[in-house]
C-alpha positions in Angstrom: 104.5 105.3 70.8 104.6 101.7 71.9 102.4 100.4 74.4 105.6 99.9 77.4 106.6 103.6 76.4 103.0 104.5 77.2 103.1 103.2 80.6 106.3 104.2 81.1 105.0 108.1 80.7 102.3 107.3 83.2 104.2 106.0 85.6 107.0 109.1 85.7 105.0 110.6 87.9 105.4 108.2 90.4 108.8 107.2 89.3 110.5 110.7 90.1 109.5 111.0 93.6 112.5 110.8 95.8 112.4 107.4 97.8 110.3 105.6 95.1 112.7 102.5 93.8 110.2 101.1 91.2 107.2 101.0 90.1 105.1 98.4 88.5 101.3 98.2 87.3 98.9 94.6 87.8 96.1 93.3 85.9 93.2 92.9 88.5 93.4 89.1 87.1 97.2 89.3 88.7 99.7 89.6 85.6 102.4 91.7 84.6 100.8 94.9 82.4 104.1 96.9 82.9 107.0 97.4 84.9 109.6 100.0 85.4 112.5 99.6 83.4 114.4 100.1 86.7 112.9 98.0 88.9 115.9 95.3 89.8 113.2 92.6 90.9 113.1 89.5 88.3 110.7 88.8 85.9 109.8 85.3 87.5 110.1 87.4 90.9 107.3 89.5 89.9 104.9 87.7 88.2 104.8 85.5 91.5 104.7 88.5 93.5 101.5 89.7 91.3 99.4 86.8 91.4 99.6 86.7 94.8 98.8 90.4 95.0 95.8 90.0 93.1 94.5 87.2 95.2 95.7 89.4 98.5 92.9 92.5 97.4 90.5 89.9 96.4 90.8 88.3 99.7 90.8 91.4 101.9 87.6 92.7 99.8 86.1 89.4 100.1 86.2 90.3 104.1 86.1 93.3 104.5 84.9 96.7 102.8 86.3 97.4 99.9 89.5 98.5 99.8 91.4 100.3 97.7 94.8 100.6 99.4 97.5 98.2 101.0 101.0 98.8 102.4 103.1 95.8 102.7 106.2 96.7 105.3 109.4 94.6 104.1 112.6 95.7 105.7 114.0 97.9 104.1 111.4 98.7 102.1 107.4 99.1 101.5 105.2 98.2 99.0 102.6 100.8 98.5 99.5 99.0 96.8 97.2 101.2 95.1 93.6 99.5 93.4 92.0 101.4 90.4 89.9 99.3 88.4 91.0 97.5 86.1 94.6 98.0 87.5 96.7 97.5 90.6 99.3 100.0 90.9 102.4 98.8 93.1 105.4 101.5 94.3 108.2 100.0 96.1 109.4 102.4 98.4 112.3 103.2 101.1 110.9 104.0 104.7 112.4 107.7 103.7 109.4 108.7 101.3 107.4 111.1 101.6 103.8 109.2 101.4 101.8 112.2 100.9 104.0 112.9 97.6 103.6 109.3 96.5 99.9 109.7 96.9 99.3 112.4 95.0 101.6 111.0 91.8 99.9 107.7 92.0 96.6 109.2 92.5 97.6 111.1 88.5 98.9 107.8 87.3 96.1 105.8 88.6 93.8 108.3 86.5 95.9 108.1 83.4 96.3 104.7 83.5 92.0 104.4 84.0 91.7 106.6 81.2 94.0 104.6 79.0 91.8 101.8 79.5 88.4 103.2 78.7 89.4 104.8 75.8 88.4 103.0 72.4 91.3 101.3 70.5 92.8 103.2 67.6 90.7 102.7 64.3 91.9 99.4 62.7 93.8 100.6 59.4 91.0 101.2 56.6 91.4 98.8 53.6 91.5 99.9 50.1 88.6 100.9 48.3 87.2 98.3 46.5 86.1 98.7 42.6 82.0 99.2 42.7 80.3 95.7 42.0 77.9 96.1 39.3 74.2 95.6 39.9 72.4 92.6 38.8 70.2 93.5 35.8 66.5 94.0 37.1 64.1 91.2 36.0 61.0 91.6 33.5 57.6 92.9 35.3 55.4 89.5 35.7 51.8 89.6 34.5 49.4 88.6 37.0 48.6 84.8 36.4 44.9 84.0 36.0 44.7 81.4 39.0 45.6 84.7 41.5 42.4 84.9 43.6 40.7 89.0 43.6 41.0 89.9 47.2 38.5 92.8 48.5 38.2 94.3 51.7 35.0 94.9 53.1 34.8 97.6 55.1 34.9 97.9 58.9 31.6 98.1 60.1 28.7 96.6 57.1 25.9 99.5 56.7 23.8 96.6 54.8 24.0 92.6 54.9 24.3 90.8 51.6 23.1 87.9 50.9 26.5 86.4 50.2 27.8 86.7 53.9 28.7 83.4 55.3 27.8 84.3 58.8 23.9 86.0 58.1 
């Protein structure tokens, strides 16, 4: 499944609630991750509209509490505004819907879409084995050379000075 059809199952949810005209999901950083294939707004349209939706949360969390939800009121519609990191989930609306239903669908896409995100990325394709690399033949054993200097340990604590200590 390709990644657009994958959003586009998250989103039905959302989508199929009467009143809801489209549907569209933000980057925090304010682009484009995916939009409802419905959705009659342009593409230049909404990556405008985006960035300034992104700077719009940051501004109003900048000032105030954090907040998670914003409803922008343009006759004849609203723009329900929905903030799940690392996603922005918009819902254009008619004045008709019932905001209770598009709550609940956009709380289950919100989750999906978080869960998406957190899970690790499919396991990169595995290469062909590769024909074993011989090992490098071992080298001779190597005598000890006369000049080595005998090390001995003396133990930790002398029972008896010897005459050969440097320090007695």
């Amino acid at each position: 499944m390709s990644t657009n059809d994958d959003f586009q199952r998250l989103l039905a949810p959302l989508r199929e609630v009467p009143g809801v005209e489209g549907v569209f999901v933000l980057a925090m950083s304010g682009g484009v991750v995916s939009r409802d294939a419905r959705l009659w707004i342009g593409e230049e349209a909404l990556t405008s509209v985006a960035a300034r939706i992104a700077t719009l949360f940051e501004a109003v969390n900048d000032n105030f509490d954090d907040v998670g939800e914003l409803t922008l009121a343009f006759d004849p519609f609203t723009l329900a505004l929905r903030r799940l990191q690392p996603f922005i989930l918009a819902a254009l609306v008619r004045p008709t819907v019932n905001g209770e239903a598009v709550r609940m669908a956009s709380n289950i896409a919100l989750r999906q879409l978080q869960q998406r995100a957190a899970a690790p990325p499919p396991p990169a394709p595995r290469s062909p084995p590769r024909a074993p690399v011989a090992a490098p033949p071992r080298a001779a054993p190597v005598a000890p050379r006369a000049s080595t200097p005998k090390v001995e340990v003396a133990p930790a604590s002398p029972t008896k000075k010897k005459k050969s200590d440097i320090w007695g």
